[in-house]
KOLDOSE-809563 format. One record per residue: x, y, z of N, C-alpha, C in turn. Coordinates in steps of 0.02 Angstrom, whole numbers, plus 32768, in hexadecimal, padded with zeros to 4 digits. Example, Ala and Ser with C-alpha at 12.3 -4.5 7.8 and 13.67 -1.06 7.14 Angstrom:
# KOLDOSE-809563
82947EE4818682677F1F818682947F5B8186;82827F90816282AC7FCB816582858002818A;
***
This chain:
# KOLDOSE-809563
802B7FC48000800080008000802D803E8000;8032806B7FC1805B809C7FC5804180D27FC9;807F80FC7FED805581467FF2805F816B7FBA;802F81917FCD801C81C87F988010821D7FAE;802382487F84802582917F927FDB82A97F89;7FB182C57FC37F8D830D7FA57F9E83537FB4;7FCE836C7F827FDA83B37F808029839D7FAB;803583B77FE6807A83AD800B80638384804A;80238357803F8019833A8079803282FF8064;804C82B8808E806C82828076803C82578086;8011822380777FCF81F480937FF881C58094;802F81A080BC803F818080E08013813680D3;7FD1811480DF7FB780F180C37F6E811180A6;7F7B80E980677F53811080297F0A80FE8040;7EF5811280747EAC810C80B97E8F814980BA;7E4E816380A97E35819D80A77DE1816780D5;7DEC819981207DAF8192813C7D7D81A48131;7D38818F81037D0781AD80F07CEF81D8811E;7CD58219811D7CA0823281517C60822D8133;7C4F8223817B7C0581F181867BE0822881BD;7BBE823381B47B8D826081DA7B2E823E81D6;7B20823E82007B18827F82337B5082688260;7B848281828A7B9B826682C77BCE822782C7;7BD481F7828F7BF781B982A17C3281DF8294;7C4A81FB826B7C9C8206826E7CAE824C828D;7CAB826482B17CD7829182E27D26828C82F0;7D3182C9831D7D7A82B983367D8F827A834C;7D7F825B836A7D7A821783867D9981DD8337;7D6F81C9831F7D8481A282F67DAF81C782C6;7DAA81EF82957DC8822682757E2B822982AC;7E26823182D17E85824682DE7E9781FF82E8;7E5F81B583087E85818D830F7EB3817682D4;7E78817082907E8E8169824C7EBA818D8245;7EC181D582447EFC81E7822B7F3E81D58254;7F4381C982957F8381A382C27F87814B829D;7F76813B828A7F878113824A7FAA8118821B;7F9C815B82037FBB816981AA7F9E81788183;7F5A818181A67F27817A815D7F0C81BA816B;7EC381CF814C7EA18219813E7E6D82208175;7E5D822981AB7E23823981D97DFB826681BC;7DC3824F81C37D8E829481A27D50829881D4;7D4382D781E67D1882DE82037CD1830981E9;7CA082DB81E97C6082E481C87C50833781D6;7C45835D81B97C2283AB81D57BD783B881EB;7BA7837781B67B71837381BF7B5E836C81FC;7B2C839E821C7B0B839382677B4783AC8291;7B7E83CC828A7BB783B882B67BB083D6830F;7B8C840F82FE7B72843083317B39842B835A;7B1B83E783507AF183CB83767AE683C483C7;7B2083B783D47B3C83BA84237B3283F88451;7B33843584137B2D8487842C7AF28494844C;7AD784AD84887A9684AA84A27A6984DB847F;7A8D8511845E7A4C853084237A41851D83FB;7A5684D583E57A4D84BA83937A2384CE8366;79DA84D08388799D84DA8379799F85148368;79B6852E839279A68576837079D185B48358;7A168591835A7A4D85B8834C7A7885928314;7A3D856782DE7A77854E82B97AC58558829E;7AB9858D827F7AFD85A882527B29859D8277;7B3385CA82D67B6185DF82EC7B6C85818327;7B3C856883237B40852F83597B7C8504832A;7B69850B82E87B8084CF82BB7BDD84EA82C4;7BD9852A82B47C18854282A47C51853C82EA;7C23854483217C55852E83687C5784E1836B;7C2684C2833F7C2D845F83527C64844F833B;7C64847983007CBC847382D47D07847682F0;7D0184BC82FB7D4184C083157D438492835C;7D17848983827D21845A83B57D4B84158396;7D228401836B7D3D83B8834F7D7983B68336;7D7E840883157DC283F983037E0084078320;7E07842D835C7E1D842F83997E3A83FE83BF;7DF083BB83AF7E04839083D67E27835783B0;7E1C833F838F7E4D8331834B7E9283498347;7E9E837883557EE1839783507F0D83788387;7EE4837F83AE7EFA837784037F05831A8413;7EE782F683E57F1382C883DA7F26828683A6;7F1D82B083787F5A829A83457F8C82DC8329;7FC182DA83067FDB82F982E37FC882F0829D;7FA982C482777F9C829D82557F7482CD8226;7F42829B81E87F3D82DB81C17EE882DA81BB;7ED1831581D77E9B831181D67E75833281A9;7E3E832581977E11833D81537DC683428165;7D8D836A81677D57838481797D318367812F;7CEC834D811B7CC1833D80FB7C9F836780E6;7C96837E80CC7C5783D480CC7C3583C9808E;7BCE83B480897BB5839D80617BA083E58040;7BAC83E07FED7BA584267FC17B5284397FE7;7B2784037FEE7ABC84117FF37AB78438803E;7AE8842780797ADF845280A07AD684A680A2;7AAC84A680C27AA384FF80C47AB2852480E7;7B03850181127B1B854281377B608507810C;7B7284FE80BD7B9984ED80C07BF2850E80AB;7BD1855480A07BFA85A0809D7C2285A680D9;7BF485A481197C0F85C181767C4485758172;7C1E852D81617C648503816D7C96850B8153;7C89851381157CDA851780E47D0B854780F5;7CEF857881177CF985BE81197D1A85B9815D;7D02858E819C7D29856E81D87D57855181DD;7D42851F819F7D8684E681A57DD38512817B;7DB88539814B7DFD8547812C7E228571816B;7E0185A2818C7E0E85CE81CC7E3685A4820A;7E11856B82107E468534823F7E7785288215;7E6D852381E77EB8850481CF7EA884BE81BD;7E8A848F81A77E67845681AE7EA3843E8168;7EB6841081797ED283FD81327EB183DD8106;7E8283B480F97E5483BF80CB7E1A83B180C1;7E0483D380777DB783D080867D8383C0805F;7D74837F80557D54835880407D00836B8024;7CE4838E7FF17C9B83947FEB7C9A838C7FB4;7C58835D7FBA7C1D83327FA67BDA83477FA6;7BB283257F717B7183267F8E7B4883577F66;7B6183597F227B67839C7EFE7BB083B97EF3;7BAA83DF7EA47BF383F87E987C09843D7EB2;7C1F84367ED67C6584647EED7C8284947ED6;7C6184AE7E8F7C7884D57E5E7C9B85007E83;7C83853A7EC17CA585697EDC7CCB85697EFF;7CE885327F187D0B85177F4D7D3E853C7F5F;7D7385497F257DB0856E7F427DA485B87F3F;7D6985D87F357D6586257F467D63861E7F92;7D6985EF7FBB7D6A85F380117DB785E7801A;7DE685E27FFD7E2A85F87FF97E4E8634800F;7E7C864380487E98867E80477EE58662802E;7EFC869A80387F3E86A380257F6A86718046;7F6A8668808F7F9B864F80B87F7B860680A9;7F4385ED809D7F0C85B680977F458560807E;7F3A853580AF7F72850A80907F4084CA8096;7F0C84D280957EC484A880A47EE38485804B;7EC1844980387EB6843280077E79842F7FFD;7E5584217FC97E16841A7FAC7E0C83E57F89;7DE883C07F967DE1836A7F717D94836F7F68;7D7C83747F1C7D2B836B7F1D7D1B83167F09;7CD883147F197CB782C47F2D7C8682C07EE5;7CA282AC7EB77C7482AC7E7C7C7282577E69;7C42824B7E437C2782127E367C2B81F37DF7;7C5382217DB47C6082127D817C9682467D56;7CC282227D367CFB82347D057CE5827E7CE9;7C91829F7CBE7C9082CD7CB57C8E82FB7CE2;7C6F82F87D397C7883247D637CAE833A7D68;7CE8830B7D787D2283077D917D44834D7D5D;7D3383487D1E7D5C83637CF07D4283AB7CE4;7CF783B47CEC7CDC83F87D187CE8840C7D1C;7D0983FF7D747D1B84197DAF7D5E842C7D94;7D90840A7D807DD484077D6B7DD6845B7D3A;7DA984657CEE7D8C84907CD97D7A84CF7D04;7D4A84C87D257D3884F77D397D6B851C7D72;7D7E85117DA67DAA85177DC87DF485357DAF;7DF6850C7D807E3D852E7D507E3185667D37;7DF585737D2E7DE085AB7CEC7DD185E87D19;7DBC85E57D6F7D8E86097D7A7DDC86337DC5;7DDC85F57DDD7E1585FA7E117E5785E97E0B;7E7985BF7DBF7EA385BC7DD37EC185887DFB;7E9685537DFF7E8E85247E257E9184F17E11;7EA884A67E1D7EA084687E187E9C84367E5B;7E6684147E617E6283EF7E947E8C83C87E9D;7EB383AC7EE47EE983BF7F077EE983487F0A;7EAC83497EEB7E9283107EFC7E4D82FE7EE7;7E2782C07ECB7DED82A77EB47DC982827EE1;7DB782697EFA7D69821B7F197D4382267EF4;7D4B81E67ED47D0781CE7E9B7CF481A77EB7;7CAF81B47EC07C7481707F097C54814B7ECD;7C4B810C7ED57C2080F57EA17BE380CE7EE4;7BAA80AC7EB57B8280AF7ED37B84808F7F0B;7BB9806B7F227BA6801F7F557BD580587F89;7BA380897F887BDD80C47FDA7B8280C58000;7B9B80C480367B6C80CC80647B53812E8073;7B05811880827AE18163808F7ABD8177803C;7AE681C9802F7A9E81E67FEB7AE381D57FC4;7AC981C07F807AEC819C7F3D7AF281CB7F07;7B0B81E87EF87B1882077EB37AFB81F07E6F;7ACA81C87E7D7AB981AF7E497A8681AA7E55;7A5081917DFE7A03817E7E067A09814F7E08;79C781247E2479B480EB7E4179C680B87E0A;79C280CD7DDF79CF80887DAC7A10807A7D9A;7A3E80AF7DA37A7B80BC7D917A9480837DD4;7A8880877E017AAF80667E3D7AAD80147E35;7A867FF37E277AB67FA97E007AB07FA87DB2;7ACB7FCF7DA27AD97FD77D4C7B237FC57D4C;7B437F9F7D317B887F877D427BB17FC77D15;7B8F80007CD47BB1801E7CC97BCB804E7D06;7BA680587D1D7BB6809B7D667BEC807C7D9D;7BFB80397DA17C15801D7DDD7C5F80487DD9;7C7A80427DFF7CC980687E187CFF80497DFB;7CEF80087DEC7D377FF27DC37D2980107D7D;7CF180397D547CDE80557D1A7D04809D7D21;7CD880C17D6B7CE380FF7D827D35811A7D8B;7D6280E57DA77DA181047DC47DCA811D7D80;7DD080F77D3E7DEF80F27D147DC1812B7CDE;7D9181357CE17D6A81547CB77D7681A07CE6;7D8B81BA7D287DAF81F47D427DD881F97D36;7E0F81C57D367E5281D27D2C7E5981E97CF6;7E3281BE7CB17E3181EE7C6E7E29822A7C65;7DFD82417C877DCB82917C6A7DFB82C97CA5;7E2082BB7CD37E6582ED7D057EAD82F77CE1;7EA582B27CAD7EF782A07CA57F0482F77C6B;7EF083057C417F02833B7C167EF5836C7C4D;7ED383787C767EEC83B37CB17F4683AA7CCB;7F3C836D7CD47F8383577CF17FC083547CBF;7FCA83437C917FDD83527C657FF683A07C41;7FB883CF7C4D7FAF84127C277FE4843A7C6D;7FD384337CB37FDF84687CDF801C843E7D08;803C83FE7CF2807F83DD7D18806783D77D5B;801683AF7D75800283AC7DBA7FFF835F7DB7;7FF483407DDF7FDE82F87E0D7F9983137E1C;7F5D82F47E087F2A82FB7E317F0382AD7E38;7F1A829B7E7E7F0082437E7D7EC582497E8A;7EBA820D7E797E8081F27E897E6881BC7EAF;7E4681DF7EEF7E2981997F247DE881877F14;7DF8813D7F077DA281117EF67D7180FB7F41;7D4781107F3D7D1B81037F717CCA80E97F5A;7CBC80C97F9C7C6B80A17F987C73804E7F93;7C6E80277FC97C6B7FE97FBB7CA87FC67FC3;7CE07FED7FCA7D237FD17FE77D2E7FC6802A;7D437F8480237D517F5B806A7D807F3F8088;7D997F2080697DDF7EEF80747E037F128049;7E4F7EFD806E7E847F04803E7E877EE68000;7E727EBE7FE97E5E7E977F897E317EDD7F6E;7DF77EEF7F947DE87F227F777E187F597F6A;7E367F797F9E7E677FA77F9F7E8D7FA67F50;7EA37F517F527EDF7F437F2C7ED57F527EE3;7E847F2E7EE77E4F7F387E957E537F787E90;7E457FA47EB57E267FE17E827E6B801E7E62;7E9C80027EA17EE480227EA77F10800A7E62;7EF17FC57E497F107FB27DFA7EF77FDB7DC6;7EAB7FF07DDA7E9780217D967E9580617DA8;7ED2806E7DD17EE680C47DB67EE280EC7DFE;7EBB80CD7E287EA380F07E7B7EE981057E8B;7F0F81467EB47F2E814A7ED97F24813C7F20;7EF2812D7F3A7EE2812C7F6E7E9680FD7F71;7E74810A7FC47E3580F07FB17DFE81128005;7DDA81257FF47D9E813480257D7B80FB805F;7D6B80FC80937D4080B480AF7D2880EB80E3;7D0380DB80E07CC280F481257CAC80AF8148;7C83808181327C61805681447C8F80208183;7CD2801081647CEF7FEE818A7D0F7FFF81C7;7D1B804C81C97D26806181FF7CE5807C823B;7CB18059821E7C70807C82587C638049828E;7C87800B82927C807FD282CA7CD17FD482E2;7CE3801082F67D2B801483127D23803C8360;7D48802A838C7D2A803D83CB7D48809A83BD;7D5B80AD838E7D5D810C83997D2E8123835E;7D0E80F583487CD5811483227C8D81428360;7C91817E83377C6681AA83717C1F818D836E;7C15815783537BB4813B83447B9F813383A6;7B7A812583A47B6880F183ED7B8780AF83D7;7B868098840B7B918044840F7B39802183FA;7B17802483FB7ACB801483CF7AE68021837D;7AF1805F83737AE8805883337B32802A8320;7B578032832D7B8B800883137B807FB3832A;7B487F9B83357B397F50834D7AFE7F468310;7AF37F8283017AAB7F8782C07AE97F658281;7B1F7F7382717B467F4A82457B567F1A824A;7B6D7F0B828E7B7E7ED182917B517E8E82AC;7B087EBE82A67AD87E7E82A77AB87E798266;7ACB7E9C823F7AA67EAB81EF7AD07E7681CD;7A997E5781807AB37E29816A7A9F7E3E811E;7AB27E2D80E47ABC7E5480907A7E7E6280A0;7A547E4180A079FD7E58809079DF7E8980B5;7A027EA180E879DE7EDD810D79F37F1580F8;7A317F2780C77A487F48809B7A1C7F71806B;79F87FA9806779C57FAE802179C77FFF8023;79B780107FDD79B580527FCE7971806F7FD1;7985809D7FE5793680BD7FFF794681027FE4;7906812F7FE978FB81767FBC78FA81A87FFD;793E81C97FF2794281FB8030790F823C8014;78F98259805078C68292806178ED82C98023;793582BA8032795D82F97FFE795083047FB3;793282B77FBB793C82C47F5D796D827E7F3E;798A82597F6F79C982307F5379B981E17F5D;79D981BC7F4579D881877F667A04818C7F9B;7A0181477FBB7A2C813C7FEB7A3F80FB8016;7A6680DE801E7A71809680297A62808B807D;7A32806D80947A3D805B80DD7A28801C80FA;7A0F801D813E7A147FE3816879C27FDB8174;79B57FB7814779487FA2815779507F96819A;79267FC881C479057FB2820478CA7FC881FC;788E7FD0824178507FE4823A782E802A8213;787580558243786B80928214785D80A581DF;7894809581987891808A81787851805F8143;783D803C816477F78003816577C38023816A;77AB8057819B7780807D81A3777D80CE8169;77AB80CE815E77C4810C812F77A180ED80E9;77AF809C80CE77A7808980A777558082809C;773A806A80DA76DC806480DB76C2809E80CC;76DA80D780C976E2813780CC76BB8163810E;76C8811D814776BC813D817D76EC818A818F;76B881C4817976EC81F9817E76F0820F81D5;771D822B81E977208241822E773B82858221;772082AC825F771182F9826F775E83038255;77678331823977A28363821D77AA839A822C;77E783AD826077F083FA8267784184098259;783A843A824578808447821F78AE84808242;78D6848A827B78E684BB828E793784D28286;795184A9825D798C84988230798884CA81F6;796F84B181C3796E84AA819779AE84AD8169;79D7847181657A0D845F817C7A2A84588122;79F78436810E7A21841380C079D58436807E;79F4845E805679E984888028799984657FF2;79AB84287FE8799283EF7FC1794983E07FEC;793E83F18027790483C7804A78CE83F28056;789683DB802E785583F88039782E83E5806D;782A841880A2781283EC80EF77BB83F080F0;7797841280C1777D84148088774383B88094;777283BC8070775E836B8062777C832C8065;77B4832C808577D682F980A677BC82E780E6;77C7827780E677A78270812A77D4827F814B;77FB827E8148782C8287819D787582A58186;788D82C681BE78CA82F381B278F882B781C4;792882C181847967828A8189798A828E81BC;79A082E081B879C482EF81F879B182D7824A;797C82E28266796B82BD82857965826D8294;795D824F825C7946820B8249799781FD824E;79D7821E82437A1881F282327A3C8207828C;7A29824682A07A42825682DB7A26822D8316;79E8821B832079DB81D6833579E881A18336;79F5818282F77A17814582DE7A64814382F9;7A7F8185830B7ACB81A183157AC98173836D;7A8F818D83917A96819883D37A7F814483DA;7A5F812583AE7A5180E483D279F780D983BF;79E1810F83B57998810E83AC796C80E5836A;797D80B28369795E80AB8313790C80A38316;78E7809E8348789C80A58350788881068325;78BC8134832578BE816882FB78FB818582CB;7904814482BB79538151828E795D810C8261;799B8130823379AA80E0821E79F480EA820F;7A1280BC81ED7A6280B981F47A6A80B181A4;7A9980E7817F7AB480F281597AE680BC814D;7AE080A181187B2D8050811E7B32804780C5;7B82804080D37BA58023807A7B7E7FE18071;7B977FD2803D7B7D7FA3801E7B867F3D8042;7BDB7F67806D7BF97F34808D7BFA7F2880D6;7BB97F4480E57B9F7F5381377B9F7F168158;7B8A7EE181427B757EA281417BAB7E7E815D;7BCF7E8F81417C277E6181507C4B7E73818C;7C317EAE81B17C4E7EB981FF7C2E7E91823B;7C5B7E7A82567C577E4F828E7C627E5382B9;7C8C7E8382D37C9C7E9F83167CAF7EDB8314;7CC17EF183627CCA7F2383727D237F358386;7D4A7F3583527D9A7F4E83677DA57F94836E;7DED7F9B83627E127FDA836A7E197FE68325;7E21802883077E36805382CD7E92802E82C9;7EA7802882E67EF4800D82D67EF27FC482D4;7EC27FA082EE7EBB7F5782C97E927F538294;7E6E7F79828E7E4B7F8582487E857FA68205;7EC27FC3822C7EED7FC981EE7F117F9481F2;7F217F6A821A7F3E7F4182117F347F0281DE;7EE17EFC82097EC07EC781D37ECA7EE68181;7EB97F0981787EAC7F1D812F7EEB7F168114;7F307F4581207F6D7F33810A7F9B7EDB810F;7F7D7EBA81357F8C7E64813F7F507E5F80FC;7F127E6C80E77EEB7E4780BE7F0D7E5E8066;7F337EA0807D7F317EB980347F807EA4801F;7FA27E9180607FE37E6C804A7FDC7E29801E;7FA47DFF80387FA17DDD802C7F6B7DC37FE2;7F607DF97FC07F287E017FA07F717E0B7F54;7FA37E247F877FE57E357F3F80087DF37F48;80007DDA7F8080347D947F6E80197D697F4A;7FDD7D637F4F7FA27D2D7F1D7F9A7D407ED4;7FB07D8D7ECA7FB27D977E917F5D7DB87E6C;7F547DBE7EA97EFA7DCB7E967EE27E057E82;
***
């Protein structure tokens, strides 16, 4: 597993911690990963939840949940940490605008394109920018637009294909269409960046994410072109994952078939864990909706049964009677509850061995 550069940062192992929000990836899991080698990321979504005005002081609750986390993150790893920040959020200006101000080394958004991303750049700014796109023409966009507008080239790529846990970049039909899968996606980015790279003498890698698990995966997607690779899912049954201990037993009592995509309130699909909730959502038992967030840009509270945000910050704390659990494709396959450094361990023993077999 070799390392790889984003910008003057060194990724040590080519490990980028998905952020997962509402709540599962915080400081907590986020610095253990990076005291590893690898990328800690801490979700922004909800981050300020903990703040006792939440309710009613969004903007400024969210913007102190931040620097707290990232504070605490600092405080213990040295390691390299990276903030999540989804483009649909609607205070997602005050985050970007926080994290470059901490100093955050980098910053990961998704969820929608990013077009403006580096106008939150100052001068002294040594933040990187990595956008979360879902196909070779985005990628080349962003690459476009950015060059043309700022001057800019992303510092770094994550191309999610569909088997990533939570909202999917894709339409419903697209997600088992074997053209869309990630061994299509990684090589079909690398194409549509390479004449950026080429034209301006940059490196801009590319980490493959959604559905990666083991080191064989690692090894697969790293043959067609990946510099690196993304995992959320496998790190959420690790004892510094910030979930509850409930929701992290919701994986490891889940088996492939409780796995299913369901139609988020936002507008998206989204991959999760069938429990009742979910079940009742499906009969269109709607339940009372109040919106005092109004958190993500995309959601008509209108006519949605139930606020996600709520529904995932529950699911966060242990509650799934009003929540449900966001999970990859490879949820199924966790079995216990370890440490983030036997979880790198395992993976680097599986992916050694995935090159000695020749696989």
């Amino acid at each position: 597993m070799k390392a790889f550069n984003i910008g003057d940062l060194t990724i040590k192992i080519p490990v980028i911690q998905g952020g997962m929000g509402i709540g599962i990836s915080l400081s907590g899991l986020a610095s253990a990963v990076a005291n590893e080698g690898g990328v800690g990321v801490i979700s922004v979504a909800g981050i300020g939840m903990f703040e006792k005005d939440y309710a009613r002081n969004f903007i400024e609750a969210n913007i102190r949940g931040l620097k707290k986390e990232i504070k605490t993150a600092r405080e213990k790893t040295r390691g390299i940490i990276g903030v999540n920040i989804m483009v649909a959020l609607t205070n997602f200006s005050d985050m970007v605008k926080t994290s470059v101000a901490e100093k955050i080394d980098i910053i990961f958004a998704g969820a929608g394109l990013p077009l403006n991303l580096p106008s939150y750049l100052t001068k002294d700014s040594k933040t990187k920018l990595v956008p979360i796109i879902s196909s070779g023409r985005a990628a080349g966009l962003i690459c476009k637009k950015w060059k043309e507008i700022y001057d800019y080239l992303p510092d770094a790529i994550v191309v999610e294909g569909p088997k990533a846990g939570g909202h999917l970049g894709f339409k419903r039909e697209q997600i088992d269409d074997s053209e869309f899968e990630l061994e299509k996606l990684v090589p079909e980015v690398v194409s549509h960046i390479k004449p950026f790279e080429e034209k301006y003498n940059v490196v801009i890698p590319v980490i493959a994410a959604g559905g990666i698990y083991t080191g064989l995966d690692i090894k697969k997607i790293m043959d067609l072109g990946a510099a690196g690779v993304q995992l959320g899912t496998r790190f959420v049954t690790t004892h510094e994952c910030d979930a509850s201990s409930k929701f992290k037993q919701m994986y490891i009592d889940s088996v492939e078939e409780d796995i299913e995509i369901i139609q988020s309130p936002v507008g998206m699909p989204g991959r999760a864990l069938r429990n009742e909730f979910i079940e009742k959502i499906k009969r269109g038992e709607k339940r009372p909706v109040k919106c005092p967030y109004k958190c993500l840009k995309t959601c008509n509270i209108e006519v949605t049964p139930y606020c996600i945000f709520a529904a995932l910050m529950s699911a966060m704390k242990g509650n799934f009677f009003n929540g449900y659990a966001f999970a990859g494709s490879n949820a199924w396959k966790s079995t216990r509850i370890i440490s983030v450094r036997e979880t790198f361990e395992a993976i680097k023993q599986e992916f050694k061995a995935a090159v000695a077999a020749k696989l």
